[in-house]
PyMOL Python script that loads the backbone (N, CA, C, O; Angstrom):
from pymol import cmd

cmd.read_pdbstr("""\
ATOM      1  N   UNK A   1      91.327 104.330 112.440  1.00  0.00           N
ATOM      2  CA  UNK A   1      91.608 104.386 111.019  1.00  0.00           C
ATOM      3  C   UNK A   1      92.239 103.083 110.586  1.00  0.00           C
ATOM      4  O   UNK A   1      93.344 102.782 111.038  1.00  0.00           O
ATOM      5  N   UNK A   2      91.579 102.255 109.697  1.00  0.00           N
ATOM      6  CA  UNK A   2      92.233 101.327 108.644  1.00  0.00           C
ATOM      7  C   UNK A   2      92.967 101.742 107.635  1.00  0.00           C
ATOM      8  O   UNK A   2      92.492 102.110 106.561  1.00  0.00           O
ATOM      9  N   UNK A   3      94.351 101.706 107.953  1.00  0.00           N
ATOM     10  CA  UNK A   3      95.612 102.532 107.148  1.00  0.00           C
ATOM     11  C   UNK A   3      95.863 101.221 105.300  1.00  0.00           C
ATOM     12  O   UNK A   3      95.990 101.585 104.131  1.00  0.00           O
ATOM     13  N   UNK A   4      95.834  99.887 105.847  1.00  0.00           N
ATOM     14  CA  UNK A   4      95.656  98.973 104.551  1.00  0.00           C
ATOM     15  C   UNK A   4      95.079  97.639 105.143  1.00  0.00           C
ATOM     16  O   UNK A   4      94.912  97.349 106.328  1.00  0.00           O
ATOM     17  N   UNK A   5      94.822  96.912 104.031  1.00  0.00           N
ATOM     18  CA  UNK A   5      94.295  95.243 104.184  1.00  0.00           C
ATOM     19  C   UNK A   5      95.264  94.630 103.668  1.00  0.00           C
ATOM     20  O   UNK A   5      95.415  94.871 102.470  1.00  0.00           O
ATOM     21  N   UNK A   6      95.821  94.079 104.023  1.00  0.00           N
ATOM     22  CA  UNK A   6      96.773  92.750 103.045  1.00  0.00           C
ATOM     23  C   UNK A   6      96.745  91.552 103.592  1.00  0.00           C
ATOM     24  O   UNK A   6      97.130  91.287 104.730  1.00  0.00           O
ATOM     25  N   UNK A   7      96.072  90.438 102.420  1.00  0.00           N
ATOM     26  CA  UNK A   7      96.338  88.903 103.260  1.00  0.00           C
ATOM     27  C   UNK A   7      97.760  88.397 102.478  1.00  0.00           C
ATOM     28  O   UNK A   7      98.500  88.934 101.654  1.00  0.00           O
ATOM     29  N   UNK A   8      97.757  87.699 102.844  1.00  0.00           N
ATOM     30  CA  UNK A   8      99.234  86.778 102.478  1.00  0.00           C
ATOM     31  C   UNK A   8      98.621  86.673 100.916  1.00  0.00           C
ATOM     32  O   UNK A   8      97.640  87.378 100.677  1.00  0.00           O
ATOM     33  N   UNK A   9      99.105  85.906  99.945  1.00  0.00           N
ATOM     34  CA  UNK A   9      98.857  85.526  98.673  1.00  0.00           C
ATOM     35  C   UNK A   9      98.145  83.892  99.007  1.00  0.00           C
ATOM     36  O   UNK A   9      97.300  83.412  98.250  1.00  0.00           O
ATOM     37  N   UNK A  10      98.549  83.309 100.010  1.00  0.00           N
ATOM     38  CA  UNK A  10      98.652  81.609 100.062  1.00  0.00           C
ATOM     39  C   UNK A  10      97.284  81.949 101.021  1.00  0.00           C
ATOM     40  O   UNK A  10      96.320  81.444 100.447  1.00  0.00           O
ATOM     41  N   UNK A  11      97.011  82.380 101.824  1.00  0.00           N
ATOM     42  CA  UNK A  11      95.538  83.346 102.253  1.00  0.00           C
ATOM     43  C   UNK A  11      94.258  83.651 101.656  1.00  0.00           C
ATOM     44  O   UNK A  11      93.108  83.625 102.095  1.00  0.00           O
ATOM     45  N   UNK A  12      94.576  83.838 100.953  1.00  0.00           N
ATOM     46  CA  UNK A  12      93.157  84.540  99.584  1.00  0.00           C
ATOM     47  C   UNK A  12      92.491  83.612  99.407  1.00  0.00           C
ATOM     48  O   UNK A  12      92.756  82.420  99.253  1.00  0.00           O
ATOM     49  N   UNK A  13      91.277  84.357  99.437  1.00  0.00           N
ATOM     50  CA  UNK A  13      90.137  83.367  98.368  1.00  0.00           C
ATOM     51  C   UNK A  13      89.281  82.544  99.750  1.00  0.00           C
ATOM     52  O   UNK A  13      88.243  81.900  99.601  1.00  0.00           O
ATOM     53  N   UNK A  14      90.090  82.777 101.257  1.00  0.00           N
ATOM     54  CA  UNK A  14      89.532  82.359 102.366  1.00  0.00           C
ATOM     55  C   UNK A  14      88.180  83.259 102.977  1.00  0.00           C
ATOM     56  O   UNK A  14      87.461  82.674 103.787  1.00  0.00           O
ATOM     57  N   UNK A  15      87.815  84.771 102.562  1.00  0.00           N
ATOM     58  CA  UNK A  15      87.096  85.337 103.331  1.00  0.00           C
ATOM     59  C   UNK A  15      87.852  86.150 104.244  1.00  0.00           C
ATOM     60  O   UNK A  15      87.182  87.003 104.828  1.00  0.00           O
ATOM     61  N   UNK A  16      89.055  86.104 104.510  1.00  0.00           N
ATOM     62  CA  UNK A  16      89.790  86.738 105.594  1.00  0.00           C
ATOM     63  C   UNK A  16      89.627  87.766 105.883  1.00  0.00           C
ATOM     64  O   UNK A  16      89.491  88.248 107.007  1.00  0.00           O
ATOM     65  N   UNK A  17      89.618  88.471 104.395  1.00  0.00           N
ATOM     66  CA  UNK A  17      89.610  90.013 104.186  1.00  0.00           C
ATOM     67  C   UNK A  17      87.744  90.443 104.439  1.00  0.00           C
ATOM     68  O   UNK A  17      87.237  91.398 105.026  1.00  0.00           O
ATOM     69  N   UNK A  18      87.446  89.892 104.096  1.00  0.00           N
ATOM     70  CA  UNK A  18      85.691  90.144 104.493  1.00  0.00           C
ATOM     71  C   UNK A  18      85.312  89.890 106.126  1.00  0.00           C
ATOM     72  O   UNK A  18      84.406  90.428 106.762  1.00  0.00           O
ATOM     73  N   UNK A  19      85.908  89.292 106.408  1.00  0.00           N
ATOM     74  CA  UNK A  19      85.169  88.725 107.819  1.00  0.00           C
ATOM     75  C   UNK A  19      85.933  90.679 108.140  1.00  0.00           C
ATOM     76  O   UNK A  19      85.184  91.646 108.281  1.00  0.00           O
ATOM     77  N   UNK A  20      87.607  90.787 108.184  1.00  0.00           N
ATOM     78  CA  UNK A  20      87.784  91.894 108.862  1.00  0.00           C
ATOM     79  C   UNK A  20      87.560  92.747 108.600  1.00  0.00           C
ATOM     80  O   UNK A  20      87.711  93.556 109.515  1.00  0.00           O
ATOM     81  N   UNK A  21      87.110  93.273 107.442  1.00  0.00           N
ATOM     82  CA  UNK A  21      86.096  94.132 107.463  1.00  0.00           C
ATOM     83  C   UNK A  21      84.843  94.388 107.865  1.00  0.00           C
ATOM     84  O   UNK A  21      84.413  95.396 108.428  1.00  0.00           O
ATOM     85  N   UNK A  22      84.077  93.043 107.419  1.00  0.00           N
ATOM     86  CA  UNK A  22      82.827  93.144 108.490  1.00  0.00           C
ATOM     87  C   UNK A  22      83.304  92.649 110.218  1.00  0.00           C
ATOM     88  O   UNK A  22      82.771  91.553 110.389  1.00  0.00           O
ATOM     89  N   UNK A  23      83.751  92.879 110.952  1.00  0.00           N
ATOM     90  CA  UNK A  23      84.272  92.978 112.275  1.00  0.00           C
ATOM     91  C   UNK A  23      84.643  94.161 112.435  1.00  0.00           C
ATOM     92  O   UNK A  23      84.330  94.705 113.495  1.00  0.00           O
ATOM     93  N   UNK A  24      85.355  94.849 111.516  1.00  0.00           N
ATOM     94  CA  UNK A  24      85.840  96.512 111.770  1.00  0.00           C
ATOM     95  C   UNK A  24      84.437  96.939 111.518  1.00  0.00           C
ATOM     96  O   UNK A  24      83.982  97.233 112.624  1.00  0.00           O
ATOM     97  N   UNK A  25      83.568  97.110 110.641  1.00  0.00           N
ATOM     98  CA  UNK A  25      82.149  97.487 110.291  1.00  0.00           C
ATOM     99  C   UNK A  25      81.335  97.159 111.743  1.00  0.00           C
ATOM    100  O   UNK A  25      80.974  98.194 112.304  1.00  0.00           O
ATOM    101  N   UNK A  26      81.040  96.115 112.334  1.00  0.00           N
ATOM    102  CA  UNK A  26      80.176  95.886 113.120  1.00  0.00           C
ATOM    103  C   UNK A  26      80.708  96.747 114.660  1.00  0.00           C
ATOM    104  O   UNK A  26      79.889  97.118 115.501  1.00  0.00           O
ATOM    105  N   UNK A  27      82.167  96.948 114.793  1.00  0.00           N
ATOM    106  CA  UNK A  27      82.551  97.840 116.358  1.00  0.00           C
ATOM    107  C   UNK A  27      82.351  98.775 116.046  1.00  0.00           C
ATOM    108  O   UNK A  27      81.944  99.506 116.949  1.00  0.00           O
ATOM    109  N   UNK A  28      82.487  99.503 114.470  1.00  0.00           N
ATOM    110  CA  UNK A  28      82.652 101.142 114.587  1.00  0.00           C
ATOM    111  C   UNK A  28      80.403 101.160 114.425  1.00  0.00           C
ATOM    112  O   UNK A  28      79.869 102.224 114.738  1.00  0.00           O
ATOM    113  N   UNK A  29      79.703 100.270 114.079  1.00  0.00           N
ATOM    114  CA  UNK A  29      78.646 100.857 114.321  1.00  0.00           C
ATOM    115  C   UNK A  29      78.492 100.851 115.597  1.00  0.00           C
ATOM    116  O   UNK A  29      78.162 101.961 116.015  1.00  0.00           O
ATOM    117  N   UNK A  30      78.635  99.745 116.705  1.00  0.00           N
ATOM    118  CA  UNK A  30      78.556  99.935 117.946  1.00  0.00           C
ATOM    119  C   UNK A  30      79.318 101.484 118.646  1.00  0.00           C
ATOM    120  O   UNK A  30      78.603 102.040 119.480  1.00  0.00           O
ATOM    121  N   UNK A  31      80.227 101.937 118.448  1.00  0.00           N
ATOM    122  CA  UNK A  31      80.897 103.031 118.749  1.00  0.00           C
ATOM    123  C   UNK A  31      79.624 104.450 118.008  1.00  0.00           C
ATOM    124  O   UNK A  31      79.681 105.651 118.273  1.00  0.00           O
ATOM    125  N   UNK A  32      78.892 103.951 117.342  1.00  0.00           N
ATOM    126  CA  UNK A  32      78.343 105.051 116.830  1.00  0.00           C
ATOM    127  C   UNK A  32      78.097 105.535 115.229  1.00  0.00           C
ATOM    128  O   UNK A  32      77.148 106.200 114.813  1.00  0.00           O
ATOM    129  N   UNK A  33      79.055 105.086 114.582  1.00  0.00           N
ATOM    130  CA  UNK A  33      79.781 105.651 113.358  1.00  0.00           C
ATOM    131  C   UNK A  33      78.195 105.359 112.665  1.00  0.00           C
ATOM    132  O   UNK A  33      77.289 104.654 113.110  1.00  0.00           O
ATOM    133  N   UNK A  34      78.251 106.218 111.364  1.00  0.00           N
ATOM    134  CA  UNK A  34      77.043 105.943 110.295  1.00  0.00           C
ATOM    135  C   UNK A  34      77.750 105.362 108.933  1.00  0.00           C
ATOM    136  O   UNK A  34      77.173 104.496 108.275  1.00  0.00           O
ATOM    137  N   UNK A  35      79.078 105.904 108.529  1.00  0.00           N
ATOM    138  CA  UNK A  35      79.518 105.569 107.932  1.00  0.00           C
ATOM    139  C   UNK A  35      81.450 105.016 107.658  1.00  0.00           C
ATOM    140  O   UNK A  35      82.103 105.496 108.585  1.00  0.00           O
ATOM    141  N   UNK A  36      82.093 104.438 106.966  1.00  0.00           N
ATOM    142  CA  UNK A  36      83.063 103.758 106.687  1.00  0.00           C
ATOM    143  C   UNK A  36      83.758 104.541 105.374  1.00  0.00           C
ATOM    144  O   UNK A  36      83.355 103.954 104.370  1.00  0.00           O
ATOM    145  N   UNK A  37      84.493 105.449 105.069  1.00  0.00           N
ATOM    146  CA  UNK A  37      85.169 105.706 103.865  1.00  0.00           C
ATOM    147  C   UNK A  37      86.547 105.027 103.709  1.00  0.00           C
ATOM    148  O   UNK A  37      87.175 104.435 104.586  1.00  0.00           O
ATOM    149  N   UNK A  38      86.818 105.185 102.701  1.00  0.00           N
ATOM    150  CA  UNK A  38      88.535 104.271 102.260  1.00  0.00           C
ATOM    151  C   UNK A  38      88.940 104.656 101.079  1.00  0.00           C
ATOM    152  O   UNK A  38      88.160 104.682 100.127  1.00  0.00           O
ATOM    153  N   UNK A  39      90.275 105.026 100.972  1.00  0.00           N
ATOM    154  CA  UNK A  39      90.982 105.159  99.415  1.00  0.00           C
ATOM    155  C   UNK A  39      91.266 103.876  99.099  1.00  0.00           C
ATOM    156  O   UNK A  39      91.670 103.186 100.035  1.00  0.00           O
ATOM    157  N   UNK A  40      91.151 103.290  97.874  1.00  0.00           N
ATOM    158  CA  UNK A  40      91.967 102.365  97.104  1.00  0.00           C
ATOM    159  C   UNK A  40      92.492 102.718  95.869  1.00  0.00           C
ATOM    160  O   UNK A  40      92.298 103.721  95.183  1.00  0.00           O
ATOM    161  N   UNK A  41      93.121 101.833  95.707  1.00  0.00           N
ATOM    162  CA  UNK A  41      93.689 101.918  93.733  1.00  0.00           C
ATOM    163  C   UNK A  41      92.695 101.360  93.048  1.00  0.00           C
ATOM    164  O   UNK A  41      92.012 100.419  93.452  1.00  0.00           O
ATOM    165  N   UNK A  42      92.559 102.051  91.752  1.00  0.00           N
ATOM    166  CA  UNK A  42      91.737 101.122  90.997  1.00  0.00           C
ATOM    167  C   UNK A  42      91.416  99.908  91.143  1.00  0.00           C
ATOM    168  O   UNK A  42      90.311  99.565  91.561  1.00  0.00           O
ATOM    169  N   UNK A  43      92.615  98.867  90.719  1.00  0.00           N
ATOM    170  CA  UNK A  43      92.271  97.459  90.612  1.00  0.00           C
ATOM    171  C   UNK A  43      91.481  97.071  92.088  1.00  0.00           C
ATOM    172  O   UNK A  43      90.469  96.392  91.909  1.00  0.00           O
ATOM    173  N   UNK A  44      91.805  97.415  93.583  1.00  0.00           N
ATOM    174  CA  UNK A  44      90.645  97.256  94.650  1.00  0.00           C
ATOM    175  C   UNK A  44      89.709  97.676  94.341  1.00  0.00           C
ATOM    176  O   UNK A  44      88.926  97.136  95.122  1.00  0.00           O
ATOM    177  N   UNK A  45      89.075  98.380  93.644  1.00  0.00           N
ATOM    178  CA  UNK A  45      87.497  98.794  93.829  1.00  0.00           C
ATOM    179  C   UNK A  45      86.438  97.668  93.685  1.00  0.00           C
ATOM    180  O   UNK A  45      85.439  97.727  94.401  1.00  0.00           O
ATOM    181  N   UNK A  46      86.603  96.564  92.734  1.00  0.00           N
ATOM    182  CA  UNK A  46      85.743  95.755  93.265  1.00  0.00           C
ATOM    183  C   UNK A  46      85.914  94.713  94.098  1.00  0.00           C
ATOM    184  O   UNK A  46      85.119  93.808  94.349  1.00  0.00           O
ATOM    185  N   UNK A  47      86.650  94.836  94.378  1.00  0.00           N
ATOM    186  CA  UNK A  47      86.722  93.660  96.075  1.00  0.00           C
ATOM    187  C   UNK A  47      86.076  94.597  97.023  1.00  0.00           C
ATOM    188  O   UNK A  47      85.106  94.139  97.628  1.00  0.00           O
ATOM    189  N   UNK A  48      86.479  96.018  97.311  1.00  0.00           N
ATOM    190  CA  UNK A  48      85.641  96.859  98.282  1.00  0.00           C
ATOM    191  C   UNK A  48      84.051  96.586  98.260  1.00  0.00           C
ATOM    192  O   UNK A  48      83.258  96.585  99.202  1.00  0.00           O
ATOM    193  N   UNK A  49      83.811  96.326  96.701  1.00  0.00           N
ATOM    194  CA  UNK A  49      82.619  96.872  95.882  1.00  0.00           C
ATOM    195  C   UNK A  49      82.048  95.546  96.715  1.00  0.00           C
ATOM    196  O   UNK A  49      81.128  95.877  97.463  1.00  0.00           O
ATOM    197  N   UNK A  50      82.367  94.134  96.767  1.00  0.00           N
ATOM    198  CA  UNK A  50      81.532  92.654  96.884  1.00  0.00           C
ATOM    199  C   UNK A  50      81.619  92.932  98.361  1.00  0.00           C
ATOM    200  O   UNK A  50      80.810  92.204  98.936  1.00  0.00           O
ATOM    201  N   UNK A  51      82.348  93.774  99.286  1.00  0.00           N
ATOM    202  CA  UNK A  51      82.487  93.594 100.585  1.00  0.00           C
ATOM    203  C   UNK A  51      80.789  94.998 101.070  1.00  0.00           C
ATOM    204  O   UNK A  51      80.128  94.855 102.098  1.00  0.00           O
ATOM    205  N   UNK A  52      80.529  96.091 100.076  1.00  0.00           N
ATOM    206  CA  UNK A  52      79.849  96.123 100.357  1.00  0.00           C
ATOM    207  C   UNK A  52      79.920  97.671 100.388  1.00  0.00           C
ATOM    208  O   UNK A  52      79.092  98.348 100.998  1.00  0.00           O
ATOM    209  N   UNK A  53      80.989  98.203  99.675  1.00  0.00           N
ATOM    210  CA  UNK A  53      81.400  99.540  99.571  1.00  0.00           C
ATOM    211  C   UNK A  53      80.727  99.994  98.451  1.00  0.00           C
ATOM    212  O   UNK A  53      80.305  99.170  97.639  1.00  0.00           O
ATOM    213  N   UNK A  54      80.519 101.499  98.238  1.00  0.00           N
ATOM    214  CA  UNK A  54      79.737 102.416  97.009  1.00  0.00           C
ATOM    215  C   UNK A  54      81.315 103.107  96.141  1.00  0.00           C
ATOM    216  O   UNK A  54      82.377 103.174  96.759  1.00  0.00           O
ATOM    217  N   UNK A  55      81.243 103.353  95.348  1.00  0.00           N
ATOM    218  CA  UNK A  55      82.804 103.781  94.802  1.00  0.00           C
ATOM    219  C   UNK A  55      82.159 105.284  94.193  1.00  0.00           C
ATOM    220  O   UNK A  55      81.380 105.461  93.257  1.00  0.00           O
ATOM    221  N   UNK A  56      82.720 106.136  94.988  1.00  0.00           N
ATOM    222  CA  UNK A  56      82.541 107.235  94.566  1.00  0.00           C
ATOM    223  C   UNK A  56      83.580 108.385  93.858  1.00  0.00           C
ATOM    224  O   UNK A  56      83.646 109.601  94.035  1.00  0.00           O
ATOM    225  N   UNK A  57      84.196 107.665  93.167  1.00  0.00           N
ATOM    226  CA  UNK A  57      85.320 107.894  91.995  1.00  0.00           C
ATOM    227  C   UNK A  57      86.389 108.585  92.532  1.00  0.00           C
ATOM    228  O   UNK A  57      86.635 108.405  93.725  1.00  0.00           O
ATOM    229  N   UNK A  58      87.163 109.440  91.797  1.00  0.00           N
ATOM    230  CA  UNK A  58      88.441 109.520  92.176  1.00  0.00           C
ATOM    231  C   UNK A  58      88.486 110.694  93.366  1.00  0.00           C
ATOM    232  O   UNK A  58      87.941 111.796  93.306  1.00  0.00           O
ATOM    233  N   UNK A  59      89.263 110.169  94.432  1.00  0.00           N
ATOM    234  CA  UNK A  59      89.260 111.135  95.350  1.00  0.00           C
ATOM    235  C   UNK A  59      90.560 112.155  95.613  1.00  0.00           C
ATOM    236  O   UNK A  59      91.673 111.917  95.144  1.00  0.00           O
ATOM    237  N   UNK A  60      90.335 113.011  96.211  1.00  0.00           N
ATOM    238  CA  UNK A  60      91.502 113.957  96.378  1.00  0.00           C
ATOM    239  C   UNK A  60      92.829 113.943  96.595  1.00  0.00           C
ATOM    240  O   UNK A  60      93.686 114.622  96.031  1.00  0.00           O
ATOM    241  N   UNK A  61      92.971 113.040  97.542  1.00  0.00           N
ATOM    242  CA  UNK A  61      94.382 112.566  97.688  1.00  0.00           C
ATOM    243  C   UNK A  61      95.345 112.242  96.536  1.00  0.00           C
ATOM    244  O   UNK A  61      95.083 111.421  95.657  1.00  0.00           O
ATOM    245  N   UNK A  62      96.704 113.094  96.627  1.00  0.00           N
ATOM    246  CA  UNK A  62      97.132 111.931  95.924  1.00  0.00           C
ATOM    247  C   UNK A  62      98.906 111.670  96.183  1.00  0.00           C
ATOM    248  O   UNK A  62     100.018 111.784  95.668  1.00  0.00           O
ATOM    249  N   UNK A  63      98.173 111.248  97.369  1.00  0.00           N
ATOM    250  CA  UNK A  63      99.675 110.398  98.462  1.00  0.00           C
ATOM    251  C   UNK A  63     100.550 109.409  97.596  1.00  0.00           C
ATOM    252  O   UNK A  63      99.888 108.473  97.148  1.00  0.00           O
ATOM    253  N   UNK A  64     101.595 109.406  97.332  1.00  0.00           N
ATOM    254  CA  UNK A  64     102.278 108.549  96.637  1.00  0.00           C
ATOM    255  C   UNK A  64     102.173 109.313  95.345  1.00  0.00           C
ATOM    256  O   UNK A  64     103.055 108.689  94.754  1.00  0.00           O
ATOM    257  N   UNK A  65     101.907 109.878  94.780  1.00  0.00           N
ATOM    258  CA  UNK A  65     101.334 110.200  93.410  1.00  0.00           C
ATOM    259  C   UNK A  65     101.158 109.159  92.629  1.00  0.00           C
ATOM    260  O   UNK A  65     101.671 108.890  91.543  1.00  0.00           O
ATOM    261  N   UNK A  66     100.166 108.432  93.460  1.00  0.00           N
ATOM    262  CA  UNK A  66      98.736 107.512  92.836  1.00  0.00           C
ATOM    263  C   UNK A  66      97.367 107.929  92.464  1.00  0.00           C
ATOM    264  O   UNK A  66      96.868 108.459  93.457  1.00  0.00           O
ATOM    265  N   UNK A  67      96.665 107.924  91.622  1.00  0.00           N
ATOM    266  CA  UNK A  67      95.289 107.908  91.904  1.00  0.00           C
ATOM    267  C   UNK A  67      94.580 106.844  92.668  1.00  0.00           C
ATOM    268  O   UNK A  67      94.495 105.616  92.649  1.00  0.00           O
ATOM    269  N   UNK A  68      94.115 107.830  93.336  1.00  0.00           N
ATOM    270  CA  UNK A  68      92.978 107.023  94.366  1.00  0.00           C
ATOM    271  C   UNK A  68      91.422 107.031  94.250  1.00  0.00           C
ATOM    272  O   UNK A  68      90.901 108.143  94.166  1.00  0.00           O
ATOM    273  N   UNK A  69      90.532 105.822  94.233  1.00  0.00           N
ATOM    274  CA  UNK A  69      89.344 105.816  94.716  1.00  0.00           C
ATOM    275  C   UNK A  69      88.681 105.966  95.742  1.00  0.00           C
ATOM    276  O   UNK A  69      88.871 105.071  96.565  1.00  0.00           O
ATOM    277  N   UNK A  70      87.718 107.017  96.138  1.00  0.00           N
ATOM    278  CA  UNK A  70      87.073 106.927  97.718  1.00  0.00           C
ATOM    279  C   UNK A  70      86.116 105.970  97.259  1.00  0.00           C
ATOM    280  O   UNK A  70      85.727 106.007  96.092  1.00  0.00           O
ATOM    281  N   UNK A  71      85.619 104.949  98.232  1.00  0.00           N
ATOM    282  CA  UNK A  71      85.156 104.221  98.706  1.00  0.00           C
ATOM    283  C   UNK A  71      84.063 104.299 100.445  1.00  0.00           C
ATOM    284  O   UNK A  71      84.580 104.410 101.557  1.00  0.00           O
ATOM    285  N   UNK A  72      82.657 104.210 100.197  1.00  0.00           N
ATOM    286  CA  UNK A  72      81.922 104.244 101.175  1.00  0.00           C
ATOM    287  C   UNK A  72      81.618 103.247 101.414  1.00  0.00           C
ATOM    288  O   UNK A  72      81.913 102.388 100.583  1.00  0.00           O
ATOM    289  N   UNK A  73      80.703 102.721 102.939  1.00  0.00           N
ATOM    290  CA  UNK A  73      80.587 101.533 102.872  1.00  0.00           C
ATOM    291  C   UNK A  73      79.629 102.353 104.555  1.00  0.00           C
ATOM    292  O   UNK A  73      80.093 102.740 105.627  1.00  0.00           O
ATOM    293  N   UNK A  74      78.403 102.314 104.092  1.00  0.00           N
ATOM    294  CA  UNK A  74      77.034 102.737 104.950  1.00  0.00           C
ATOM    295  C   UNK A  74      76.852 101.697 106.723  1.00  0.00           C
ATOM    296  O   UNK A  74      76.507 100.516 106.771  1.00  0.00           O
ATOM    297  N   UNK A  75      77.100 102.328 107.611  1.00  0.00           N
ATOM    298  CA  UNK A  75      76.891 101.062 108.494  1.00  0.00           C
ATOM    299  C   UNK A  75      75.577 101.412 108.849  1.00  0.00           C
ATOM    300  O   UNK A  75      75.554 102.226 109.772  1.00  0.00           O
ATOM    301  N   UNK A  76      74.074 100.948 108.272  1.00  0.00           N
ATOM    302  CA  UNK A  76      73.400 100.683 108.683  1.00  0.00           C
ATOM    303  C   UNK A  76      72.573  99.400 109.041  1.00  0.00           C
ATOM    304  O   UNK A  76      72.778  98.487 108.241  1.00  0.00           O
ATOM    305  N   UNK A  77      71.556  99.062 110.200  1.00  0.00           N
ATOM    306  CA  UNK A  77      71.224  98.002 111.231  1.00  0.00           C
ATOM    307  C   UNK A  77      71.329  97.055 110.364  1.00  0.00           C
ATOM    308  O   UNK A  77      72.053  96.094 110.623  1.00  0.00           O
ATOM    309  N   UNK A  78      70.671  97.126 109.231  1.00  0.00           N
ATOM    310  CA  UNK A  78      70.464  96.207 108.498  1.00  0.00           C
ATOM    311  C   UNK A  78      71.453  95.305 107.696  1.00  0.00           C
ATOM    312  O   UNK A  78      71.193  94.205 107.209  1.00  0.00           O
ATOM    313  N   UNK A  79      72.590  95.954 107.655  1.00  0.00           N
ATOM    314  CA  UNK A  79      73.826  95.545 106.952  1.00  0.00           C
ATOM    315  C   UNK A  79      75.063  95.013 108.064  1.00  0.00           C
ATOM    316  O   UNK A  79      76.052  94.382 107.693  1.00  0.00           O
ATOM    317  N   UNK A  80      74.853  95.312 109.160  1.00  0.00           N
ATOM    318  CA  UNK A  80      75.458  94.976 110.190  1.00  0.00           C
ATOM    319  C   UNK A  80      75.176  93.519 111.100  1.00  0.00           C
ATOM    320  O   UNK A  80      74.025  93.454 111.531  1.00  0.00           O
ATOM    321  N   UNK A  81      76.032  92.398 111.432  1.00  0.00           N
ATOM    322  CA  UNK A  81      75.711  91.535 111.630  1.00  0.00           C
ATOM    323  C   UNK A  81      75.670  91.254 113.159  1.00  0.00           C
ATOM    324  O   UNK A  81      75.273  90.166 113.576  1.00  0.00           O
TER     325      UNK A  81
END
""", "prot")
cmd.dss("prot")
cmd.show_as("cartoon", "prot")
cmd.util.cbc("prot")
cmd.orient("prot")
């Protein structure tokens, strides 16, 4: 389980956050997995969205008493590097 992402602020804008996601994406297809879900807050949904995630609106949780977005993100051959 990927509990959060955070790069530094002085970090950003490098890819950091994409490469580790696609690296977490490429072991869990090797392990098997078909798919990747994730809560975010609103304002993440489109960074999930350019990394390659489907936003499938507000999800159940509501840890913190935040609203949350679920977030999919398909590991199939083709999307996997």
């Amino acid at each position: 389980m990927l509990l959060g992402l955070d790069v530094l602020p002085e970090y950003r804008g490098q890819g950091l956050a994409r490469e580790l996601v696609e690296q977490y994406a490429a072991r869990e297809h090797k392990n098997g997995r078909q798919r990747m879900l994730l809560t975010c807050l609103k304002e993440k949904v489109g960074m999930y969205q350019k990394f390659g995630f489907w936003d499938r609106g507000i999800a159940d949780s509501i840890w913190g008493g935040k609203i949350w977005n679920e977030m999919v993100y398909f590991l199939e051959e083709s999307d996997i590097r």
